[in-house]
C-alpha positions as semicolon CSV with decimal commas, in nm:
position;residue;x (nm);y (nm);z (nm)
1;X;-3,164;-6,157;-1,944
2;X;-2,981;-5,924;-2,156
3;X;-2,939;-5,551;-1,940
4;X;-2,731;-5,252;-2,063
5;X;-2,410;-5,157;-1,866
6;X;-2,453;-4,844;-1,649
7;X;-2,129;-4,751;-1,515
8;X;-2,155;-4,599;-1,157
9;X;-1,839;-4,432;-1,042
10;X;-1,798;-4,623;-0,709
11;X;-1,555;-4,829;-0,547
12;X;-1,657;-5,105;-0,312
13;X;-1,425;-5,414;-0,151
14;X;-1,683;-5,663;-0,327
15;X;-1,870;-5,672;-0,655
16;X;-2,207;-5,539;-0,664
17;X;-2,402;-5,446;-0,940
18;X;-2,767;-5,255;-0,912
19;X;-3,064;-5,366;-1,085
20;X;-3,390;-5,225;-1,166
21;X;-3,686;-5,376;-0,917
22;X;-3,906;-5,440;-1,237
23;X;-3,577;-5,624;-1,412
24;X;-3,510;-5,798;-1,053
25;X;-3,859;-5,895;-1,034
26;X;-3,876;-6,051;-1,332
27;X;-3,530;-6,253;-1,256
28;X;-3,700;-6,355;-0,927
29;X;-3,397;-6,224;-0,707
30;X;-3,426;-6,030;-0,435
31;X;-3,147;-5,732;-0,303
32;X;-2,820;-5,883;-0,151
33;X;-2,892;-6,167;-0,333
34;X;-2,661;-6,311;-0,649
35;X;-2,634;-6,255;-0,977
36;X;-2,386;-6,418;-1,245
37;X;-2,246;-6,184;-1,515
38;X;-2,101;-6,264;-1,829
39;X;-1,934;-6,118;-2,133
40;X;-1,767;-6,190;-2,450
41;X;-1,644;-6,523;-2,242
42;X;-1,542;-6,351;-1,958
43;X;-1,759;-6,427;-1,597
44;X;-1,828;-6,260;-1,260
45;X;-2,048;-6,310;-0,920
46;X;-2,188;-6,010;-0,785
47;X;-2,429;-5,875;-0,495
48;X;-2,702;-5,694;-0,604
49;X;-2,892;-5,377;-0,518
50;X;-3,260;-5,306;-0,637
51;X;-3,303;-4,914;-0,705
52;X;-3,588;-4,771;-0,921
53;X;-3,521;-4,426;-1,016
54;X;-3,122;-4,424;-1,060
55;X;-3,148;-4,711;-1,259
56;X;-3,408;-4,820;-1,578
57;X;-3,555;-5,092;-1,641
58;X;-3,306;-5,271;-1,882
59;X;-2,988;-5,163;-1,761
60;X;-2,723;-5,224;-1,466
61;X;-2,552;-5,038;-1,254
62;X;-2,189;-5,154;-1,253
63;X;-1,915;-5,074;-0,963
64;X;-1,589;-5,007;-1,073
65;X;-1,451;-5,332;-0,953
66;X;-1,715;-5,557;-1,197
67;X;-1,636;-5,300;-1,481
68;X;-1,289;-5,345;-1,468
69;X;-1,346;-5,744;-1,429
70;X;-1,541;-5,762;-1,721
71;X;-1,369;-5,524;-1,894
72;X;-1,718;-5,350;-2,092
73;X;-1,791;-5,036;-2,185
74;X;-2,140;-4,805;-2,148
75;X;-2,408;-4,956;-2,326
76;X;-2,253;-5,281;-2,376
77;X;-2,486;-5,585;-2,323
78;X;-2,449;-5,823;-2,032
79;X;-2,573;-6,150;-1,980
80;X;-2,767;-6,136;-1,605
81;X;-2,831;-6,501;-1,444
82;X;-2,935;-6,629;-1,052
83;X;-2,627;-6,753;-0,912
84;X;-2,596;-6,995;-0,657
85;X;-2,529;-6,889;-0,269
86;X;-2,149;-6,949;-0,216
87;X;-2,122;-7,328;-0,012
88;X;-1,967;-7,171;0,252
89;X;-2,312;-7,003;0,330
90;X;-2,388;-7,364;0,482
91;X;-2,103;-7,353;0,689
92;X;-2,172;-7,012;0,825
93;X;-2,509;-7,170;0,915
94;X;-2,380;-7,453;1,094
95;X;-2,188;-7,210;1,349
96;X;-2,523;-7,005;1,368
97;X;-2,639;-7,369;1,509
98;X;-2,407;-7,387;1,788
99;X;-2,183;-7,644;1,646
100;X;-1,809;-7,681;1,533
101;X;-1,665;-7,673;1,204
102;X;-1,436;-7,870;1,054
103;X;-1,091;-7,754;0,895
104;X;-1,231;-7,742;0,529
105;X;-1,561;-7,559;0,622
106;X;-1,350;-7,304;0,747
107;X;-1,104;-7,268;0,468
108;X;-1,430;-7,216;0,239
109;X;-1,541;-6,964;0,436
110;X;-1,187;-6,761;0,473
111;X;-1,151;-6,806;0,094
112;X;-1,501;-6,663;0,002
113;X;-1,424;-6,432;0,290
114;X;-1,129;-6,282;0,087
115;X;-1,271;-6,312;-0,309
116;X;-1,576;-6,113;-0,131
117;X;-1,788;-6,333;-0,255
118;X;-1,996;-6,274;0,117
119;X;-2,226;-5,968;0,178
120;X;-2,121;-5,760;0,512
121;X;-2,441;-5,925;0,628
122;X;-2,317;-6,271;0,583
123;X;-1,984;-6,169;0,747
124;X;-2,161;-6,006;1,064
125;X;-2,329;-6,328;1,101
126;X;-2,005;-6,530;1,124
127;X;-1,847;-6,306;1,364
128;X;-2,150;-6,290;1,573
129;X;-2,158;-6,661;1,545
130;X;-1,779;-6,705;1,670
131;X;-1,857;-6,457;1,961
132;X;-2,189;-6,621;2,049
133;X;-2,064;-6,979;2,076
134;X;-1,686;-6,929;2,091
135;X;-1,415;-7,141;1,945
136;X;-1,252;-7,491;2,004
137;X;-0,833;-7,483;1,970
138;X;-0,894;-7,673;1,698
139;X;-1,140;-7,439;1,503
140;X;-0,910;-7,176;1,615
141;X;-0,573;-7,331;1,434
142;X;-0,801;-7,366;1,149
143;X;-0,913;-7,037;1,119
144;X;-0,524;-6,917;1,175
145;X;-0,383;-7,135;0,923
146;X;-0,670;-7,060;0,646
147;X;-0,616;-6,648;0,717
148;X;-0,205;-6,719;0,676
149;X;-0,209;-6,955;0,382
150;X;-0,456;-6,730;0,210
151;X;-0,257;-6,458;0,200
152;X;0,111;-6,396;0,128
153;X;0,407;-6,552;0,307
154;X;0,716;-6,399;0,392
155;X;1,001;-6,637;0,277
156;X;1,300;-6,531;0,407
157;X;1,664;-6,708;0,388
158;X;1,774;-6,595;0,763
159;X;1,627;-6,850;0,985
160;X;1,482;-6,861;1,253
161;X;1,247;-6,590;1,276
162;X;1,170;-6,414;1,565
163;X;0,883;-6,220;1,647
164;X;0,723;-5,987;1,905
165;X;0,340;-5,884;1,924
166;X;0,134;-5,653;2,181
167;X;-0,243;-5,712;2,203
168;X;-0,283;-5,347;2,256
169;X;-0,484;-5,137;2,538
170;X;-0,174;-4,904;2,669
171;X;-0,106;-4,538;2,453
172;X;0,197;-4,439;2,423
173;X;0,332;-4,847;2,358
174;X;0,639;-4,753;2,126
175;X;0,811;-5,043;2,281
176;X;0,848;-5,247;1,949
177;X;1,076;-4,964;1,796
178;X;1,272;-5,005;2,076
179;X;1,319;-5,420;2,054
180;X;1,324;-5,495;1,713
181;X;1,640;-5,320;1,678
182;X;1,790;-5,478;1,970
183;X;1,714;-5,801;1,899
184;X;1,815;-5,798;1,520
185;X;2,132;-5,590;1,636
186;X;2,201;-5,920;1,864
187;X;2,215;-6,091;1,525
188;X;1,867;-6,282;1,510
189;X;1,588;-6,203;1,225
190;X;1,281;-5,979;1,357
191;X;1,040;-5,930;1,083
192;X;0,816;-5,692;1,256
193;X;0,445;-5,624;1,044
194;X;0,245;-5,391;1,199
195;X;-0,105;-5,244;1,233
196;X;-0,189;-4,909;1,211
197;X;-0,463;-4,761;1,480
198;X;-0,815;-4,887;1,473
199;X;-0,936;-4,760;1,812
200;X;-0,615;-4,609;1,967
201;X;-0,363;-4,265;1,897
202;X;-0,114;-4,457;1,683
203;X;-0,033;-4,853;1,599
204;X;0,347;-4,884;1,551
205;X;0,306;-4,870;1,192
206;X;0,181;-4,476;1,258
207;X;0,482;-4,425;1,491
208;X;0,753;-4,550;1,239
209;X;0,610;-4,416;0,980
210;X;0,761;-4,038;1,093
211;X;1,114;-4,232;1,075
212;X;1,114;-4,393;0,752
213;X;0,809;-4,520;0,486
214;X;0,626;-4,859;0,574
215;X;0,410;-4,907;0,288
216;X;0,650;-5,115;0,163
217;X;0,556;-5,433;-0,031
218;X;0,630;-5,814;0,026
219;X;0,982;-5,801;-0,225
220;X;1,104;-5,471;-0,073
221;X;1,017;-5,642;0,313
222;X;1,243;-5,941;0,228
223;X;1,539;-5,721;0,095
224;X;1,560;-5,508;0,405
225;X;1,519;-5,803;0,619
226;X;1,801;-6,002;0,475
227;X;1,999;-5,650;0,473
228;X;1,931;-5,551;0,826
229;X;1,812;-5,859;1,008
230;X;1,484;-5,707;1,048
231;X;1,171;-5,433;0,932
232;X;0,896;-5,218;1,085
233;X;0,602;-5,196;0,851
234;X;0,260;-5,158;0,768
235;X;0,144;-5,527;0,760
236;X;-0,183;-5,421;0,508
237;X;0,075;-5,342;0,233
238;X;0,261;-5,649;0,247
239;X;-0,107;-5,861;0,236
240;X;-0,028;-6,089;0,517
241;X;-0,364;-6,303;0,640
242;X;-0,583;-6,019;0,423
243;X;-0,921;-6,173;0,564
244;X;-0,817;-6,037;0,939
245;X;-0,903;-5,641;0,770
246;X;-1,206;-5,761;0,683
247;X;-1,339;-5,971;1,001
248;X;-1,206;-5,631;1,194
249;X;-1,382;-5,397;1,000
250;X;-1,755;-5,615;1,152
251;X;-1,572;-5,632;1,492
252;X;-1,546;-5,261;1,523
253;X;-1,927;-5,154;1,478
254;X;-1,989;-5,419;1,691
255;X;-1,765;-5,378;2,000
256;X;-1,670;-5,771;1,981
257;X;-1,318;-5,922;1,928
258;X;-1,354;-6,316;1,872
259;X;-1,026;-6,280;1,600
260;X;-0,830;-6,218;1,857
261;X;-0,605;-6,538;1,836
262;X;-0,623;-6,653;1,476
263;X;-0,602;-6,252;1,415
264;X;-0,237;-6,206;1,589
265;X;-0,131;-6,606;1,518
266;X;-0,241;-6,583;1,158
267;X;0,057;-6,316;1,120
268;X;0,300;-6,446;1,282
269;X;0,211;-6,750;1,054
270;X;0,256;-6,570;0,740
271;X;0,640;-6,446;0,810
272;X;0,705;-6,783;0,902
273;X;0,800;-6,714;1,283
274;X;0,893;-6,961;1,470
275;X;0,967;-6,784;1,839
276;X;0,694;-6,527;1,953
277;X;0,694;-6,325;2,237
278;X;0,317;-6,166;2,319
279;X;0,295;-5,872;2,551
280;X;-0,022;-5,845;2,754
281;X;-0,070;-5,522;2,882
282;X;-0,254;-5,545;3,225
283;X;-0,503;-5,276;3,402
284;X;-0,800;-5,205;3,492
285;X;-0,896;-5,035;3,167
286;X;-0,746;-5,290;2,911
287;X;-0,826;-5,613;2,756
288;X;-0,676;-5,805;3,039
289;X;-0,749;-5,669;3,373
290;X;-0,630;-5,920;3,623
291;X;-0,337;-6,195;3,647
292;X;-0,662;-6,485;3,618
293;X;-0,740;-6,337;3,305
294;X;-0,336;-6,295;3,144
295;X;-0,314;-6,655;3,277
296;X;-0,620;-6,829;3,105
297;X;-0,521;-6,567;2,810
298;X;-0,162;-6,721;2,801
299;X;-0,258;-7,048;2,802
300;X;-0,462;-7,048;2,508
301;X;-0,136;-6,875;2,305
302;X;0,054;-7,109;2,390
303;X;-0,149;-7,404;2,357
304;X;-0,207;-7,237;1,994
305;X;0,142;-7,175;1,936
306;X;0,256;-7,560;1,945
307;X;-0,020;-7,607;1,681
308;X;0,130;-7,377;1,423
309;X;0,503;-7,507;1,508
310;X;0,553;-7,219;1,756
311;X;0,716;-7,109;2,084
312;X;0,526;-6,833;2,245
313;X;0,583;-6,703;2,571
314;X;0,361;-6,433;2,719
315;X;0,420;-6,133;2,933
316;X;0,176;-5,949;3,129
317;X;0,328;-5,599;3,125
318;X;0,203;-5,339;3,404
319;X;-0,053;-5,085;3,233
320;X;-0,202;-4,847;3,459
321;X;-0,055;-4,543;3,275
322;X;0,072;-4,446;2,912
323;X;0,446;-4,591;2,831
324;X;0,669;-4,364;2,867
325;X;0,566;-3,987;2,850
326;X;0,444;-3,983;2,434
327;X;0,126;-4,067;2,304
328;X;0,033;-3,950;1,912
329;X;0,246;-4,066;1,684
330;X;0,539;-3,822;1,596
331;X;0,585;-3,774;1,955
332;X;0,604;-4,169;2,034
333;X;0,855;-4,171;1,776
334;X;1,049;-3,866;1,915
335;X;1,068;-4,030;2,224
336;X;1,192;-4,396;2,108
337;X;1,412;-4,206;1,871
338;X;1,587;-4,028;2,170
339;X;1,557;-4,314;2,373
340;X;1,770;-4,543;2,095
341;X;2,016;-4,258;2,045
342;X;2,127;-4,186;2,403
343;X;2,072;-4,545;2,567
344;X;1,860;-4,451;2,814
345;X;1,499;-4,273;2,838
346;X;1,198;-4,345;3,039
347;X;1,215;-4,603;3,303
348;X;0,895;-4,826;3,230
349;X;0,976;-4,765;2,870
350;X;1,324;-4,873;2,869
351;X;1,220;-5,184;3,104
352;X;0,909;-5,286;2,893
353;X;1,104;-5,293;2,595
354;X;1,433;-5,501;2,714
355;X;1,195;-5,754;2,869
356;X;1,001;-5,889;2,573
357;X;1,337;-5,836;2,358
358;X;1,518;-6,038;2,622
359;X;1,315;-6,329;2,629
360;X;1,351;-6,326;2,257
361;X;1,737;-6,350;2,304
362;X;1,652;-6,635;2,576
363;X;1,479;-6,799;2,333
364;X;1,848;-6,808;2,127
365;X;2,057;-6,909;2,401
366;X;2,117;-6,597;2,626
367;X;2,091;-6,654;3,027
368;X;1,990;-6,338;3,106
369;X;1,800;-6,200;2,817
370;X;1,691;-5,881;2,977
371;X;2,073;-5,775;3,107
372;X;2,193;-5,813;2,718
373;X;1,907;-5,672;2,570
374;X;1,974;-5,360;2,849
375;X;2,314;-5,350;2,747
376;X;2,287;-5,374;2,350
377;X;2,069;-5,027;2,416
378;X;2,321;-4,899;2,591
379;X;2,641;-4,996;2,417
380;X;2,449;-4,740;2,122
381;X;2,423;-5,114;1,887
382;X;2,022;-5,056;1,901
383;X;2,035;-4,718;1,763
384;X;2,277;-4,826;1,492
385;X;2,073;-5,087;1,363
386;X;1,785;-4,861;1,403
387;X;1,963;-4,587;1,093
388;X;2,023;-4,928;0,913
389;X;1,644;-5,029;0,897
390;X;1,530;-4,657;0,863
391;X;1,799;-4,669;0,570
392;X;1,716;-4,962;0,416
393;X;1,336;-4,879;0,382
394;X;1,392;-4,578;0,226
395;X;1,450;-4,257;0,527
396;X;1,693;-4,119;0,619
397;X;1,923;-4,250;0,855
398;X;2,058;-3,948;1,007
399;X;1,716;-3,814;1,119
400;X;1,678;-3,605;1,437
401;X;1,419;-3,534;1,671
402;X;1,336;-3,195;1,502
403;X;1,319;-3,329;1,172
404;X;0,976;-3,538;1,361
405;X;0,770;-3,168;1,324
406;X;0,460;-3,177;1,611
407;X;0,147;-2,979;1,631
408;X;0,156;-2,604;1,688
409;X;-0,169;-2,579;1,881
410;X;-0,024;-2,649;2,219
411;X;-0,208;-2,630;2,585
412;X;-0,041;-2,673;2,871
413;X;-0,302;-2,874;3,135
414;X;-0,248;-2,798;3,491
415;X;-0,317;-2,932;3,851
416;X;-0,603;-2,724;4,041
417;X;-0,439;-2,959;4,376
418;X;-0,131;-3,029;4,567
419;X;-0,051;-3,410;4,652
420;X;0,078;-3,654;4,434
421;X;-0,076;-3,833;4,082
422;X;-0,277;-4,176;4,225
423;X;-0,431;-4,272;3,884
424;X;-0,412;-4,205;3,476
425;X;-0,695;-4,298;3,344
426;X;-0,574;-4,451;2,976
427;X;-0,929;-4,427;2,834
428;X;-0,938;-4,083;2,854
429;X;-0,546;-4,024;2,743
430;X;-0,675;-4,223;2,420
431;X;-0,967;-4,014;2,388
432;X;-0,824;-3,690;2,408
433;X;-0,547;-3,763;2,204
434;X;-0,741;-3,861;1,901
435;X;-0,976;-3,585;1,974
436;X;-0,686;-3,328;1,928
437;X;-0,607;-3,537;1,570
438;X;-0,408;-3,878;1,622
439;X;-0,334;-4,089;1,426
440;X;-0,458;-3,924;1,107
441;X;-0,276;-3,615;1,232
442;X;0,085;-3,765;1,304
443;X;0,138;-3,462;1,503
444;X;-0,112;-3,471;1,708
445;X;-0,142;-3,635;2,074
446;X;-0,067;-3,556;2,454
447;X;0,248;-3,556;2,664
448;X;0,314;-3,604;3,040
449;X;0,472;-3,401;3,276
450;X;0,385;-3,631;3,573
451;X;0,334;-3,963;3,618
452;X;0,190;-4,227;3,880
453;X;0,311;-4,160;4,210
454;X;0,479;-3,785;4,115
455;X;0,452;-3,493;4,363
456;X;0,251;-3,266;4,234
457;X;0,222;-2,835;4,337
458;X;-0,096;-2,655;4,234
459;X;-0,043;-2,476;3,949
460;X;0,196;-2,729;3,752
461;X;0,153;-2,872;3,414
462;X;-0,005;-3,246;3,453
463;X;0,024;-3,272;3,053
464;X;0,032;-3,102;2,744
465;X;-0,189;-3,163;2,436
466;X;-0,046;-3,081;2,115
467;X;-0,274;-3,029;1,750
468;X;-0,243;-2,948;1,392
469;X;-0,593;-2,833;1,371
470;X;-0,734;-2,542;1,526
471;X;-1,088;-2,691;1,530
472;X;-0,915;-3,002;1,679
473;X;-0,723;-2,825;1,933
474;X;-1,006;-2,676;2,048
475;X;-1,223;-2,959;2,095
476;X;-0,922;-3,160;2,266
477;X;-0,886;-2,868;2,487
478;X;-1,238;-2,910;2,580
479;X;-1,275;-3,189;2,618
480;X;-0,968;-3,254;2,929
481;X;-1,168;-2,989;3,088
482;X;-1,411;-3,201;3,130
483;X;-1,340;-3,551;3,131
484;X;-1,135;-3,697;3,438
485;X;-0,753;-3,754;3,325
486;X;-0,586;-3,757;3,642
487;X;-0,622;-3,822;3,970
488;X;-0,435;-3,607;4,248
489;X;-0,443;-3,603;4,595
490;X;-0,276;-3,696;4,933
491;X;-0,347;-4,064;5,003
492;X;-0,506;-4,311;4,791
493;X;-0,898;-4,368;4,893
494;X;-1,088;-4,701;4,922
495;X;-1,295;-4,519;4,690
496;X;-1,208;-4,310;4,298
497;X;-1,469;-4,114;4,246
498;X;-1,594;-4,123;3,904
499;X;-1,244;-4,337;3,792
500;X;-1,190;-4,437;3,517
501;X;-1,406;-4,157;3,387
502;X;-1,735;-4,016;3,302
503;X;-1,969;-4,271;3,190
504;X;-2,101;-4,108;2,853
505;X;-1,754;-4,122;2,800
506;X;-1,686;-4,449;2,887
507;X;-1,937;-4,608;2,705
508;X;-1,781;-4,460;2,320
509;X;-1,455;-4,651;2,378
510;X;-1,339;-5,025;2,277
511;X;-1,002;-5,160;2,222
512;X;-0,956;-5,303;1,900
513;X;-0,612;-5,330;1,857
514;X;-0,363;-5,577;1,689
C-alpha cells in the first residue's frame, strides 16, 4: 500500500508511525502492531497507531525519528507492508512461561531492547516477567554482559580500573566526591559514571554537576581520565549499557527493581573495571534493611563479580539518617567541597567515604586502606586532585563555596520539645527536599542542624529547607508541618508512633536509585 507522508512534529525513543483505521483495516494490522516502511531504497520498522480524524485515509503520520530515517518530505509516497514481530518476542514469551533463557535469547532481546524495535508494552512484560520469576546467576551475567557490550566501552590505557558504586536509599550520599579523588590522588584509575536522581534529591551526577560540567562524552571521559587518574560524570552522556534507561524508565511506574544487578554490573562492565567496591546503605527505610538481607545481597555481587572478571567487595554502611548535614544538590556539593578543602567535615561523612575508598587502596596493596585513605584527605592531596578533575572537565578549579549559589526561600524548622533527636526519618527528608525543588532545582533541598542522638532545647532549629521557587517553598514548608521528620524526646520507646511517617505518605515513595 502506497500512503502519503504526514509529518507530525513529535519526538518519541522508538519509531511509530499513525495510520488511518480504514487504511489499517484494509492492511489487516491492528495498533501496536508492525509495519515495514520503505523509500527510494531506504527501509524502516515502526509501531503503529490507528487514529481516524487526525489522520485520512491514504496518508501516515510520521514521528520525527522515521522522517529523519527515511529522509522524505510531505506528500511523498511510502511503501506500507506487515512486518514480522521481532524474534525476541518469543523469548520474552518464554520468561512469561516461567522458564530460563539462554545467553543468545537474551542478547536478542537487549539488542531489540536498544534499536526500540519493542513497544513499552512488550518491555513491561519482560520486566514483569524478571520480577515474577526472578533470575538464575547465569541469566543474570547474561543480561549484564548483553547491556555492557551493547553499549560503549571505556578503553582506557591506565590499568587497572577501579571502581566504587552505592545502590542508593540514604540523601545526602556525596560520599563518591569525596573517594574518587582520594583514591585516584593515591595513584590508581577511578572512572566514576554516574546517575542522576530518579526517585531521590540528587544522584552524584546532580551534585558534581555545581563543580564542573558532566555531560561530557566517551572521548572527552578518556582524556580526563588519563590526565587526572579519574572523572565524575553523567553516565547517560557517555552511553554506557544504554538499555538500563530504558528497563528503568518500566521499573519506575511500576515500583519493581529486578535490574538491580545486571543494572550496576553492566556499568562497571562497560569502563572495563576490574576492582569494585559496592556500598549498601542499611536502615529501616532503604533497600536493605537488615544484615540477612546485605549478606544474601553481597553474595550474589560477588558471586556475579567473578563472572564478569571482577573483585567486588561489599559494605553495608549505617543509614538511619542523611550523610552528613546536605541534602539537594548544591548544598551536597558545598559540603564535600568544604569537606575536601579543609580535611575534615562531618564525622559519618568523612568515615563513609575513607572506608569504601580504603578498601579500594586494599585492593592495591595497602594494609590499612582506611588510615591512608584518612590521611590522603587530610594531607589536602584529595582536594588537589579534586581542582585537577574539576579542571580537566571543563570548571573551574579555584571554585568556592559561594560560587555554589542556594535557594533564597529559606525556613528555619524548629523543635516544639526538649530531649534529644531518636530518629530521622529519610523518607520524609527525600520527600521534602524534592518538594521544595531538588534535583531539577540544584538549589534546592534541606539542611540539618541536629542529628541522631543531639540534645535538643525547645525552640531550636531541627533543619532548614532552602527553595528557588516561591510556589515550591511554600509547599515544602507545608508539607514538614505535617509529615513526621524527626523524632525528639527523652528516652527511646518500645514503640515510634507513626515512624517512619504518615502512611499516605509512605505509600508515594520507592527507591530507584543506581
Amino acid at each position: 500500500m502506497l500512503l502519503k507522508a504526514r509529518f507530525l512534529k513529535i519526538e518519541a525513543e522508538k519509531p511509530i508511525v499513525i495510520l488511518n483505521r480504514d487504511d489499517a483495516e484494509d492492511l489487516g494490522i491492528r495498533a501496536l502492531e508492525r509495519v515495514e516502511l520503505r523509500f527510494r531504497g531506504k527501509k524502516a520498522i515502526a509501531i503503529t497507531n490507528l487514529a481516524e480524524k487526525i489522520i485520512r485515509k491514504g496518508e501516515i503520520g510520521l514521528y520525527m525519528e522515521i522522517t529523519k530515517h527515511l529522509d522524505v518530505i510531505p506528500g511523498d509516497k511510502i511503501s506500507v507492508t506487515i512486518a514480522n514481530s521481532p524474534k525476541s518476542l518469543e523469548f520474552i514469551r518464554k520468561k512469561l512461561n516461567g522458564q530460563t533463557l539462554q545467553r543468545n535469547e537474551i542478547r536478542s532481546i537487549i539488542e531489540d531492547t536498544i534499536n526500540h524495535n519493542l513497544s513499552d508494552i512488550e518491555l513491561t512484560a519482560f520486566v514483569t516477567s524478571l520480577y515474577t520469576y526472578g533470575m538464575s546467576m547465569e541469566e543474570i551475567a547474561a543480561l549484564s554482559i548483553s547491556m555492557a557490550e551493547t553499549g560503549k566501552i571505556l578503553k582506557l590505557k591506565k590499568k587497572p580500573v577501579y571502581d566504587k558504586h552505592s545502590i542508593g536509599g540514604c540523601p545526602g550520599d556525596k560520599t563518591s566526591i569525596l573517594a574518587v579523588p582520594i583514591v585516584a590522588a593515591a595513584g590508581l584509575t577511578i572512572p566514576k559514571t554516574s546517575s542522576r536522581a530518579i526517585t531521590s534529591p540528587a544522584g552524584t551526577a546532580d551534585r558534581f554537576e555545581c563543580l564542573a560540567p558532566v555531560n561530557l562524552d566517551l572521548e572527552e571521559v578518556e582524556r580526563v581520565v588519563e590526565k587526572t587518574n579519574a572523572c565524575l560524570v553523567w553516565g547517560g552522556s557517555v552511553d554506557l549499557a544504554p538499555a538500563d534507561d530504558i528497563f528503568i524508565k518500566i521499573e519506575y511506574p511500576l515500583s519493581i527493581d529486578p535490574f538491580l544487578l545486571p543494572s550496576v554490573m553492566s556499568k562497571k562492565k562497560a569502563v572495563n573495571a576490574k576492582y569494585v567496591v559496592i556500598d549498601m546503605p542499611t536502615g529501616r527505610e532503604t533497600k536493605v534493611r537488615t544484615a540477612e538481607e546485605f549478606e544474601i545481597l553481597a553474595n550474589k555481587f560477588i558471586q556475579l563479580g567473578r563472572k564478569l572478571g571482577m573483585r567486588v567487595e561489599c559494605v553495608s554502611t549505617f543509614a538511619e539518617q542523611p550523610i552528613g548535614f546536605a541534602v539537594g544538590p548544591a548544598l551536597e556539593a558545598r559540603e564535600a567541597l568544604q569537606t575536601l578543602k579543609s580535611g575534615r567535615g562531618p564525622s559519618d561523612l568523612v568515615d563513609k567515604a575513607t572506608t569504601l575508598a580504603g578498601v579500594l587502596l586494599e585492593f592495591a596493596g595497602a594494609k590499612n586502606g582506611k588510615k591512608a585513605a584518612l590521611d590522603i584527605l587530610k594531607s589536602g592531596k584529595a582536594y588537589k586532585k579534586l581542582k585537577e578533575i574539576i579542571e580537566a572537565q571543563g570548571g573551574n578549579p579555584d571554585i568556592r563555596n559561594d560560587d555554589i549559589l542556594v535557594g533564597r526561600k529559606i525556613a528555619e524548622v524548629k523543635s516544639n520539645r526538649s530531649g534529644h533527636v531518636l530518629w530521622i526519618s529519610n523518607k520524609a527528608v527525600d520527600i521534602i527536599a524534592r518538594e521544595a525543588g531538588a534535583p531539577k532545582d540544584k538549589g534546592a533541598g534541606v539542611y540539618f542542624k541536629k542529628k541522631l542522638g543531639d540534645k535538643v532545647k525547645k525552640g531550636e532549629t531541627l533543619f532548614v529547607i532552602y527553595a528557588e521557587k516561591y510556589s515550591k517553598f511554600k509547599n515544602a514548608v507545608n508539607l514538614a508541618n505535617k509529615i513526621d521528620v524527626m523524632g525528639i524526646g527523652q528516652k527511646m520507646r518500645m514503640k515510634l508512633e507513626e515512624f517512619p511517617g504518615r502512611k499516605d505518605e509512605e505509600e508515594r515513595y520507592f527507591i530507584l536509585e543506581r
